[in-house]
Backbone as CSV, one residue per row, in Angstrom:
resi,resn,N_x,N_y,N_z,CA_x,CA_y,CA_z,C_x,C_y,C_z
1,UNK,0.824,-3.777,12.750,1.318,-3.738,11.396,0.838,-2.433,10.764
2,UNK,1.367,-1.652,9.810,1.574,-0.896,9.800,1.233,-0.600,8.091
3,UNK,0.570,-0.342,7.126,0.622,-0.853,5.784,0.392,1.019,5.283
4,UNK,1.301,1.041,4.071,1.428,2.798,3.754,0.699,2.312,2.563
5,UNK,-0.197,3.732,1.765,-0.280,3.351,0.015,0.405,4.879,-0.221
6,UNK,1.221,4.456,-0.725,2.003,6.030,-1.585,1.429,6.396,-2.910
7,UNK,0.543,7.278,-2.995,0.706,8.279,-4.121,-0.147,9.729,-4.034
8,UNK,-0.317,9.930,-5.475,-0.826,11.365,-5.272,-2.426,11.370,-5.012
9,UNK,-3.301,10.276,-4.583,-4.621,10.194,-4.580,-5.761,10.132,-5.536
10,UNK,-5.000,9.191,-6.795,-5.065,8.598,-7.766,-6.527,7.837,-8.050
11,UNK,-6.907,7.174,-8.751,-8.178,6.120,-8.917,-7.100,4.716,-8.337
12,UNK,-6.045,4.632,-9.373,-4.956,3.652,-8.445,-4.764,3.571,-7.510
13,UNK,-4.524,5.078,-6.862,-4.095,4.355,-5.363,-5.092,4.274,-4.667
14,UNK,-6.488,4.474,-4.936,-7.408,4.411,-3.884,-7.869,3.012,-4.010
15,UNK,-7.467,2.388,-5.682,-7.898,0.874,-5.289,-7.046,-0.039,-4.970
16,UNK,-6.018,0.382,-4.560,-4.491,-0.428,-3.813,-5.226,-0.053,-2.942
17,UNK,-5.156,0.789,-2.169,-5.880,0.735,-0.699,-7.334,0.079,-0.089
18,UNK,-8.157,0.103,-1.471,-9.535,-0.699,-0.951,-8.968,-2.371,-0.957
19,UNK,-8.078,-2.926,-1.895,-7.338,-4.014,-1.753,-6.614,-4.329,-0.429
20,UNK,-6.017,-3.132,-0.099,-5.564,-3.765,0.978,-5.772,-3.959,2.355
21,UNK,-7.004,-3.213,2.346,-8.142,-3.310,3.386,-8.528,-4.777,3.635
22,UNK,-9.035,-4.746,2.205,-9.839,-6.621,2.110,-9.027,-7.093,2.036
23,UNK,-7.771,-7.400,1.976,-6.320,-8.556,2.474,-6.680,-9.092,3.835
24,UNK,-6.541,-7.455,4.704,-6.339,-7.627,6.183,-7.345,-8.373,6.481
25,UNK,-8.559,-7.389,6.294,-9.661,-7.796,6.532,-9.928,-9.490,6.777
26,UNK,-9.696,-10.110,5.341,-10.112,-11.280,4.987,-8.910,-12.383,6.159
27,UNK,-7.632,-11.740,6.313,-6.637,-12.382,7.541,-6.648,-12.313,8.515
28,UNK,-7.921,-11.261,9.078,-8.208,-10.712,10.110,-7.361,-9.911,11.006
29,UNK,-6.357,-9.688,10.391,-5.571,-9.106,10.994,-5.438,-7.364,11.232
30,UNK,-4.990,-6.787,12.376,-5.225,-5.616,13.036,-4.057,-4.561,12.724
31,UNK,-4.239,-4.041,11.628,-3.225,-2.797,10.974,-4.041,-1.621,10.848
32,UNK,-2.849,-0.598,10.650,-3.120,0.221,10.308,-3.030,1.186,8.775
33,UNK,-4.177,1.405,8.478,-3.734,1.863,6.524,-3.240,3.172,6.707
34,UNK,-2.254,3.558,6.351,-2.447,5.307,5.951,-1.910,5.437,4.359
35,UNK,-2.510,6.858,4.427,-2.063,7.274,3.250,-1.065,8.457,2.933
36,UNK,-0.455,8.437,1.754,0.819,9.051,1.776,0.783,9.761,0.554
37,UNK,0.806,11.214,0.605,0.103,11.781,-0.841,1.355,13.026,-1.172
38,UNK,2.476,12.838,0.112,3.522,14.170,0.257,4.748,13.650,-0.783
39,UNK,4.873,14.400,-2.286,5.836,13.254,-3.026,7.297,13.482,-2.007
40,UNK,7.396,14.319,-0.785,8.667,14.341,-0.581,8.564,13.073,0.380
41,UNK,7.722,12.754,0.953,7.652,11.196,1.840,7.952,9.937,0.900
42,UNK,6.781,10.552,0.124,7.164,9.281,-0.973,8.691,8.809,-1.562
43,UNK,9.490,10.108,-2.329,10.438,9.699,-2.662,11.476,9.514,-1.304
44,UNK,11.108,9.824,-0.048,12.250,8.999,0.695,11.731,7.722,1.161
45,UNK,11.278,7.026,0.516,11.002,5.668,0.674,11.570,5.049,-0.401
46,UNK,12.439,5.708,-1.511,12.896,5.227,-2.781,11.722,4.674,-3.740
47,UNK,10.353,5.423,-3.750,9.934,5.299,-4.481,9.532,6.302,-5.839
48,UNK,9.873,5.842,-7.214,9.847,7.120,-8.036,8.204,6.555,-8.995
49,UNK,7.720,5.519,-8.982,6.488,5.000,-9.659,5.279,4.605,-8.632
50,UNK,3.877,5.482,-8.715,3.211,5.156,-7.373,1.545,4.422,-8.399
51,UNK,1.180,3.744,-7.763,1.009,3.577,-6.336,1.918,2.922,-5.992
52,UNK,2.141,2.600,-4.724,2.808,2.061,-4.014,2.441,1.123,-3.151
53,UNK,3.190,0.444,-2.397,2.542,-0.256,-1.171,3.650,-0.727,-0.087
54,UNK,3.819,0.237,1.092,4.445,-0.611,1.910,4.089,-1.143,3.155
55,UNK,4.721,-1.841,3.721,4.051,-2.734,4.904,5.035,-2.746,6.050
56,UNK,5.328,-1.998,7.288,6.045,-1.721,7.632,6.990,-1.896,7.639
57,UNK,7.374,-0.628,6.442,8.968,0.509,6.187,9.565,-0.492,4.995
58,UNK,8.650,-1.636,4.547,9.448,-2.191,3.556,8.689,-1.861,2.228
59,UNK,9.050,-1.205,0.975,8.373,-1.343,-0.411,8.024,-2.544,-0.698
60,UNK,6.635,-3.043,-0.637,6.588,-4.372,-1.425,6.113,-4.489,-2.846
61,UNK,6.128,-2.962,-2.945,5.090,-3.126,-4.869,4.902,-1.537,-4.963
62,UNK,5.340,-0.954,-6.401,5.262,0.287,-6.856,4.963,0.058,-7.997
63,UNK,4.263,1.194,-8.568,3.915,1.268,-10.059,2.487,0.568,-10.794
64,UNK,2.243,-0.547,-9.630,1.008,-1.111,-10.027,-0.242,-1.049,-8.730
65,UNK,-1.207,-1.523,-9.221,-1.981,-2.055,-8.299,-2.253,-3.306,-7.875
66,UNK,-1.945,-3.947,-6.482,-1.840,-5.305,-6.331,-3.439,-5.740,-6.188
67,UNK,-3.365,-7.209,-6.523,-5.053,-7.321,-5.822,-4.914,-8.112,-4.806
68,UNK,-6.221,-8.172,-4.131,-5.904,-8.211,-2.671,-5.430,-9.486,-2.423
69,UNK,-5.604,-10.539,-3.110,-5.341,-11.848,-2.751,-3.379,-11.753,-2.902
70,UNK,-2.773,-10.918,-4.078,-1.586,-10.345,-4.100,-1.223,-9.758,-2.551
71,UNK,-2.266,-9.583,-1.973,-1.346,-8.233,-0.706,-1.313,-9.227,0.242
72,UNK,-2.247,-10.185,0.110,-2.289,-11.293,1.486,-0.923,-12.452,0.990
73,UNK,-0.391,-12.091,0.085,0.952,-12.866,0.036,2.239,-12.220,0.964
74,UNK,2.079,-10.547,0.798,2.709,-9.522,1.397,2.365,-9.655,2.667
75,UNK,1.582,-10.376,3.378,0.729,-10.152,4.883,0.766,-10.946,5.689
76,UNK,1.184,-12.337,4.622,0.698,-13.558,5.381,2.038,-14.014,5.772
């Protein structure tokens, strides 16, 4: 599994990403995080509001920050 955080390397997006660490984490499950800071990647994912969050190749949440118990809905 495959989980992106899109933005420009924000306080937001770094705590979408510590969130979605502790999702996996807590599901135990074996992904990979990257991060995505190129706005031309970003906007070809159709995203124009970041942070972001996708989970392989699908947008599941832009504009906010999910919390993690939010991302393990996205996971599970």
């Amino acid at each position: 599994m495959v989980i992106k955080i899109l933005g420009k390397g924000c306080k937001k997006c770094d705590l979408l990403e510590k969130n979605a660490r502790l999702a996996a984490q807590e599901l135990d499950l074996d992904v990979t995080i990257e991060k995505v800071e190129d706005i031309n990647a970003i906007a070809e994912h159709g995203v124009f509001q970041t942070p972001a969050l996708v989970i392989d190749g699908q947008v599941k949440l832009a504009g906010k920050v999910a919390s993690a118990k939010k991302i393990k809905t996205f996971l599970a």
